[in-house]
C-alpha positions as CSV (number, residue, x, y, z in Angstrom):
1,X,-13.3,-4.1,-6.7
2,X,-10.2,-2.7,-6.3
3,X,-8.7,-4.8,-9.4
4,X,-11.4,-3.9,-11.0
5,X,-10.9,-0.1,-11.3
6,X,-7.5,-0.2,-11.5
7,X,-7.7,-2.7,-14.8
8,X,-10.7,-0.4,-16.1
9,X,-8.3,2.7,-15.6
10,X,-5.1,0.8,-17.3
11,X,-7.6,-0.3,-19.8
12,X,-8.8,3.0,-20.5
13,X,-4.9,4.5,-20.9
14,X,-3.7,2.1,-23.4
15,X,-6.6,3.0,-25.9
16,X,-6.4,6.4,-25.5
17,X,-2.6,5.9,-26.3
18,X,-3.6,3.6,-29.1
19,X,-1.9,0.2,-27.7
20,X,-2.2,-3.1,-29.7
21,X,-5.1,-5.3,-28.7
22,X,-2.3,-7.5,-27.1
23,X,0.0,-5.0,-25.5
24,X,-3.6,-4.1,-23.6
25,X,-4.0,-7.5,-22.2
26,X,-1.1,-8.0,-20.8
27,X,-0.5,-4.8,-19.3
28,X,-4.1,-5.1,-17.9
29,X,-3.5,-8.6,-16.5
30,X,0.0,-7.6,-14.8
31,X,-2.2,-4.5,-13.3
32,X,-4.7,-6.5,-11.8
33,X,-3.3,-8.8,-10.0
34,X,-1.2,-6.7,-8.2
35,X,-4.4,-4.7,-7.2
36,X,-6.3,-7.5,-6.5
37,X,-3.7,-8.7,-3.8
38,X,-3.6,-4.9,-2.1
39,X,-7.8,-5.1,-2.4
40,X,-7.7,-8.1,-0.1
41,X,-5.5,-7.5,2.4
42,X,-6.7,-3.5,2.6
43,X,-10.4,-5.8,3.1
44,X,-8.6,-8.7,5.4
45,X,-7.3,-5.5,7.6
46,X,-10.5,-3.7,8.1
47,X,-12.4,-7.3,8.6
48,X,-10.4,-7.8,11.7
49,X,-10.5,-4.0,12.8
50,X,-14.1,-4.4,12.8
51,X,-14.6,-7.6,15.0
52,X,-11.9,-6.4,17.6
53,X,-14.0,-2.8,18.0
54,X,-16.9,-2.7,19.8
55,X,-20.0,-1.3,18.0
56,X,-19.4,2.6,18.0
57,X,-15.8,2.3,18.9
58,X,-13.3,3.8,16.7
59,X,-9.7,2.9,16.1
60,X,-7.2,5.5,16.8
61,X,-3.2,4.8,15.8
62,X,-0.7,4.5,18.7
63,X,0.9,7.7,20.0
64,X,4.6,7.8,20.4
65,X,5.6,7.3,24.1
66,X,7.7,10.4,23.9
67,X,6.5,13.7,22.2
68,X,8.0,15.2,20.1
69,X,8.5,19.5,20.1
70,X,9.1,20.6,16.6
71,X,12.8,21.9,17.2
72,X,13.9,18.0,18.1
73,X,15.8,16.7,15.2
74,X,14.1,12.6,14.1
75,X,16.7,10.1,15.2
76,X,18.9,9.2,12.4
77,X,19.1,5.2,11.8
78,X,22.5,3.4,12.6
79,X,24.7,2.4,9.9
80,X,26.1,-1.1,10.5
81,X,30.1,-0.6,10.4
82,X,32.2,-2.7,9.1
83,X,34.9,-5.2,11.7
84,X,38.4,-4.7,9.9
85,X,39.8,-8.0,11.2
86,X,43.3,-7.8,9.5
């Protein structure tokens, strides 16, 4: 379904811009595929999410052990540093 609306849509934008017949294909079949792919595993994901859950049960993300206040800076990533071995 997914790759379906998204091909529909890049369809859709190529006439309006007035592609050629062939510039429409390809673009379409390079959209879809990619869309495809992100269709399944967005459906693989909830598949699993479902059968873990009991019936009612809702999935809620994981909370960070710490809280944060909204004065305390995010932790900047390291930098890997260079050995000068000379």
């Amino acid at each position: 379904m997914t790759a379906l609306l998204a091909g529909v849509a890049v369809l859709a934008f190529g006439v309006k811009a007035g592609l050629p017949w062939w510039a429409l294909v390809a673009v379409t079949l390079l959209t879809v595929g990619p869309a495809g792919s992100a269709g399944a595993q967005i459906g693989r994901r909830r598949g699993i999410r479902d059968e873990v859950l009991q019936p009612g049960e809702r999935w809620s993300p994981p909370t960070p052990s710490v809280p944060r206040s909204p004065n305390t800076p995010r932790p900047r990533p390291t930098r890997a540093r260079s050995i000068n071995y000379a």
